[in-house]
N, C-alpha and C positions, 0 to 999 in steps of 0.2 A: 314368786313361785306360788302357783296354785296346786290343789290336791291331787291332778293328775300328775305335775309335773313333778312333787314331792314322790310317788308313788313308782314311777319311773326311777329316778336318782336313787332310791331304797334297794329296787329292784335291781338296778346295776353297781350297788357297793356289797349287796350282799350274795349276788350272784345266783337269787332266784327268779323264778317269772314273776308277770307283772303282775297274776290273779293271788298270787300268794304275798307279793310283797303290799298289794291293794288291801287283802286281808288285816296283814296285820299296822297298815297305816289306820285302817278303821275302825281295831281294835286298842291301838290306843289311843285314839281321839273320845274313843267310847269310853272307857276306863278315868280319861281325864275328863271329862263331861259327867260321869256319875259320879264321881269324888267331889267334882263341887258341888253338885245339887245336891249331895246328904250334908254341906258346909265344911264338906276337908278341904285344906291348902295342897297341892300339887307340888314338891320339891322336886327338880331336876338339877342335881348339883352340875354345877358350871355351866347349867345353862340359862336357868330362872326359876320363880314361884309363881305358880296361877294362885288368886287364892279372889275369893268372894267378897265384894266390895258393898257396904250399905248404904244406899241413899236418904238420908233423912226425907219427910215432905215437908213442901218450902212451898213462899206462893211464889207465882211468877206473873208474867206479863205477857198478853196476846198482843203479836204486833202489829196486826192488823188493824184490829178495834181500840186496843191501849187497855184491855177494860184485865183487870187482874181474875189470875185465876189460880184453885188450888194444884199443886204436883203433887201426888201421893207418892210414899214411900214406895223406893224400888231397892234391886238388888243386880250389881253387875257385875262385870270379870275384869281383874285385875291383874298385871302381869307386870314382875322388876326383875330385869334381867339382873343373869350372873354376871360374878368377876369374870370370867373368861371369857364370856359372851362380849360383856364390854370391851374387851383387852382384844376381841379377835377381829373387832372393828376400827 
């Protein structure tokens, strides 16, 4: 399912159009997106937690050349589903 097709399914479970149900799919992708960038965790009971994942830096390997190189420290998104989420699958 992609973000139109999310957007659609919203818009006919809750019985509005698509520019209002588009609205507020946006609204909360946006909400969840600036809660992790200030480093909040996201809780949606029974369904899962987003929360902000650190990567140490590490060296690694070109695999082209073989010739090692440094990874700098990153930061990614992490996501472990809920009980119910589990159970619904």
């Amino acid at each position: 399912m992609n973000k139109a097709q999310l957007t659609d399914a919203v818009a006919a479970a809750t019985d509005t159009s698509k520019a209002e149900a588009g609205r507020a799919v946006e609204a909360t992708l946006n909400a969840i997106a600036g809660s992790l960038a200030s480093g909040d965790s996201v809780s949606l009971v029974g369904f899962g937690t987003f929360n902000v994942r650190h990567r140490a830096a590490r060296t690694g390997r070109n695999p082209q050349t073989g010739a090692t190189i440094q990874i700098a420290a990153s930061k990614s998104v992490g996501f472990k589903a809920g009980k119910a989420l589990k159970e619904s699958l």
